[in-house]
N, C-alpha and C positions, 0 to 999 in steps of 0.2 A: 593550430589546434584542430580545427575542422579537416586535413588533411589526415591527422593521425585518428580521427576519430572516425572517420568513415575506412578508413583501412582496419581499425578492429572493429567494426559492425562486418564488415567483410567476412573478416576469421570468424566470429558468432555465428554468423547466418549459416555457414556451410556446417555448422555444429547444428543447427535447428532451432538455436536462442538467441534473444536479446544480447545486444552491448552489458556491459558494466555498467551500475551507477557512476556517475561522472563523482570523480572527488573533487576535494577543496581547490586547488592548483587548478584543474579543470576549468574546474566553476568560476575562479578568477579572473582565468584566460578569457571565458564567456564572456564575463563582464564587460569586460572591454570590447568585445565584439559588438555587446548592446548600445554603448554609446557610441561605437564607429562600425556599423557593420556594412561588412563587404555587399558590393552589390550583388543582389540575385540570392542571397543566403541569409535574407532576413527571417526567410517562415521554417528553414532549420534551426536557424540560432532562437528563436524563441519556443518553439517547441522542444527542446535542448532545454533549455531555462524551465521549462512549464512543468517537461512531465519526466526527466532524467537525471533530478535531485533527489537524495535522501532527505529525509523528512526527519522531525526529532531533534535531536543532541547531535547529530555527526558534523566534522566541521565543516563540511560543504554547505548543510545545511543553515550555520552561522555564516558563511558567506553572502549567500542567498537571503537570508532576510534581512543583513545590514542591510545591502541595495538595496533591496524594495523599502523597507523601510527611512533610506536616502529619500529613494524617488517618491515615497507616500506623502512626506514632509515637506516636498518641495526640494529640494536642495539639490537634488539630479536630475536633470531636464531629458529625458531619449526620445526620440520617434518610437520605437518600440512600444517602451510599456510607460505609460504616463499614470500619475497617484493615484486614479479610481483603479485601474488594472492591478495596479503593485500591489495594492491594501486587498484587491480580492484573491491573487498568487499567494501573500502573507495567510490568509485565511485558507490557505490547501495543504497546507505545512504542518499540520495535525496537534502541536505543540511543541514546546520546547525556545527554540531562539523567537520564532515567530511571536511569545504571549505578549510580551513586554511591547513589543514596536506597538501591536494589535489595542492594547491599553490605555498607551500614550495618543492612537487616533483617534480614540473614542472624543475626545475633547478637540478634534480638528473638526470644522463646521463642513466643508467640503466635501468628507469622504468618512464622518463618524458616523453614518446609519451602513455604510461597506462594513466597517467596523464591527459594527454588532451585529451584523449575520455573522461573520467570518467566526466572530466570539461565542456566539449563540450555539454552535455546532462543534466548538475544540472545548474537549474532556479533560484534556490533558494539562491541565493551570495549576495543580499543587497548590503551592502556598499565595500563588499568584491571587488565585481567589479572594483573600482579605484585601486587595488593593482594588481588585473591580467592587469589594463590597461598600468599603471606605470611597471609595468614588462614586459611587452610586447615590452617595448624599446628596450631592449636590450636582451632581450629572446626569441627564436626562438619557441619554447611550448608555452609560453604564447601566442606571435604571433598568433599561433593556433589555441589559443582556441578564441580569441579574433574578428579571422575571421568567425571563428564557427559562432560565436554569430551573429554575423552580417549577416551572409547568413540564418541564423534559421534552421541549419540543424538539430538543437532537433527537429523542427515540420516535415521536408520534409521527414527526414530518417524515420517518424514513418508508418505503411500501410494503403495501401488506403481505403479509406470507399467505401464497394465493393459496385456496382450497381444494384444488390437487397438480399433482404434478406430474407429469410425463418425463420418465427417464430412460437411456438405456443403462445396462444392468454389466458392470466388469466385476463378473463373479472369481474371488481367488479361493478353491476351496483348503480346508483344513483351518491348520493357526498362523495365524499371520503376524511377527514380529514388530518392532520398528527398527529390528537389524535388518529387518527382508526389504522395508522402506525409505532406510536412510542407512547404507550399509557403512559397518564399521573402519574397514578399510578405507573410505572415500572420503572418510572426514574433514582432510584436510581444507575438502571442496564446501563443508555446508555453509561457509560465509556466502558463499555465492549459488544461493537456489535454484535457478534454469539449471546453472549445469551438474548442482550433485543430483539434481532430479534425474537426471539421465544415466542413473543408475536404478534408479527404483527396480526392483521385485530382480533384477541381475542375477544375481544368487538362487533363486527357487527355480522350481520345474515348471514357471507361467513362460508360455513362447510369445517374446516380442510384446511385451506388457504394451511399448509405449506405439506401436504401431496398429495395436488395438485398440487404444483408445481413442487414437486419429481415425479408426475406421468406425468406430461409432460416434462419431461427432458429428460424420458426415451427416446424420441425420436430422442435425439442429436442436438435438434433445441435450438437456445435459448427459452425463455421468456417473451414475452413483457407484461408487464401489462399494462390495459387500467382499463380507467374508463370514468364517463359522465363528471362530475367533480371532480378536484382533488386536495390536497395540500393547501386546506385552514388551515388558524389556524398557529399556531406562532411555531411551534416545527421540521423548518424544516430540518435540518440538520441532528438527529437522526432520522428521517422518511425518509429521503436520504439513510442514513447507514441502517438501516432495512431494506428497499425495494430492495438498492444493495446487500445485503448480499444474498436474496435468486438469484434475475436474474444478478448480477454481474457479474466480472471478481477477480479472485484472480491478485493480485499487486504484484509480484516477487518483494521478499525479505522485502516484509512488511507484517508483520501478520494481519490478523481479519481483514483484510480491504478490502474493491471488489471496482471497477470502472466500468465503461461502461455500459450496461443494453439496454432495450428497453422500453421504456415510451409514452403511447397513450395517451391523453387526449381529450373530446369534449372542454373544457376550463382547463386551469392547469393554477390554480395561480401563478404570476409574480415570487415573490420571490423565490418561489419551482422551477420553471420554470430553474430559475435562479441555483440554489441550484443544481438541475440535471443535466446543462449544467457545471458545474462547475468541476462536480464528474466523465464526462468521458459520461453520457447518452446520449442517442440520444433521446430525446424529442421533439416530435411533436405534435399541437396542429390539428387536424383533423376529420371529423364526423368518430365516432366510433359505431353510430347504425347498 
């Protein structure tokens, strides 16, 4: 597995992007690497594990938190990742297979205050919520996480939005689509972000979008792109994922995926508008002559 995997980081690299997220079959192969792992290839195989899963409902990411959740329990013993590690890995998993394991440790004495950090900071619990609430009766952790919630310290504990910012400025003038940003022809590619990014702005009369943007980066500043108009046209979500991928933030322990960015527009259509504020950008609508 590690032989086929470094030979497509290989072919990625000469492209300018990341590997693939590892799928399910992957991630199983892992597996087993963690309980027997070759010598000399223990700090790839768990960095593999850590920050080269899907996150969510996919089913790698069911893979992934069965084991940790094995190993949280006790019942899998590795050199690797032992039950404080596994229960804080469960807690980077943003939601989905990780809530349940994460619920059940809150009543493990060992590693239940892991637990409710891990809890205290995933949004993503749907109906799961009635069952930390109902446990919260009578459980001092859930208790926890339950006041968490209620004071929002997922939002207060995160940094402040400093009082100014230094950027450099990728100005694209006129109206800017999200065909110009996620072109229609290439769609086949938006499952996999780095590389439908690498079409970005293709199509218009900008020279070398993405080697402009490498030349202003050199200066440690972010990125903000501006335009006059921006975000019309129905494809906004992978023109989100495009546009963050170059002026983004990489999302610790989630692959191929950026948040945050700097967005100018003299008008930026609603639903992109939307789309941006969604993804972590600072979107303003502003004269940008």
């Amino acid at each position: 597995m590690l032989t086929e995997y470094r030979k497509h980081e290989e072919e990625r690299r000469s492209l300018g992007i990341p590997p693939l997220a590892l799928n399910a079959e992957q991630v199983s192969d892992l597996v087993e690497l963690i309980k027997k792992p070759p010598a000399g290839e223990e700090e790839l195989i768990l960095d593999l594990f850590t920050n080269r899963i899907p996150a969510g409902v996919d089913q790698a990411a069911y893979v992934k938190a069965a084991f940790l959740s094995d190993v949280a329990k006790g019942n899998i013993k590795t050199e690797l990742i032992n039950n404080k590690l596994a229960t804080e890995l469960l807690g980077t998993m943003l939601g989905g297979y990780n809530v349940e394991p994460l619920i059940n440790l809150l009543k493990n004495e060992e590693v239940g205050d892991i637990a409710v950090k891990a809890l205290s900071k995933t949004l993503l619990i749907f109906d799961s919520f009635h069952d930390v609430f109902e446990l919260s009766k009578k459980n001092d952790s859930a208790k926890k996480v339950i006041s968490s919630w209620a004071e929002a310290e997922w939002f207060l504990n995160r940094p402040e939005v400093p009082e100014s910012i230094t950027a450099r400025v990728l100005k694209v003038d006129g109206e800017i689509n999200t065909d110009d940003l996620s072109p229609g022809p290439e769609a086949w590619s938006r499952p996999d972000i780095p590389l439908h990014a690498l079409t970005i702005l293709k199509n218009t009369d900008f020279n070398d979008p993405i080697g402009t943007i490498e030349k202003l980066e050199e200066s440690g500043d972010p990125v903000a792109f501006v335009g006059d108009i921006m975000g019309t046209g129905s494809s906004r979500k992978s023109a989100t994922n495009s546009l963050l991928w170059h002026i983004g933030d990489d999302i610790p322990h989630l692959p191929n995926k950026r948040d945050g960015g700097i967005c100018l527009g003299g008008k930026i259509a609603p639903i992109f508008f939307n789309t941006l504020e969604d993804s972590g950008t600072l979107a303003i609508e502003c004269d940008v002559t």
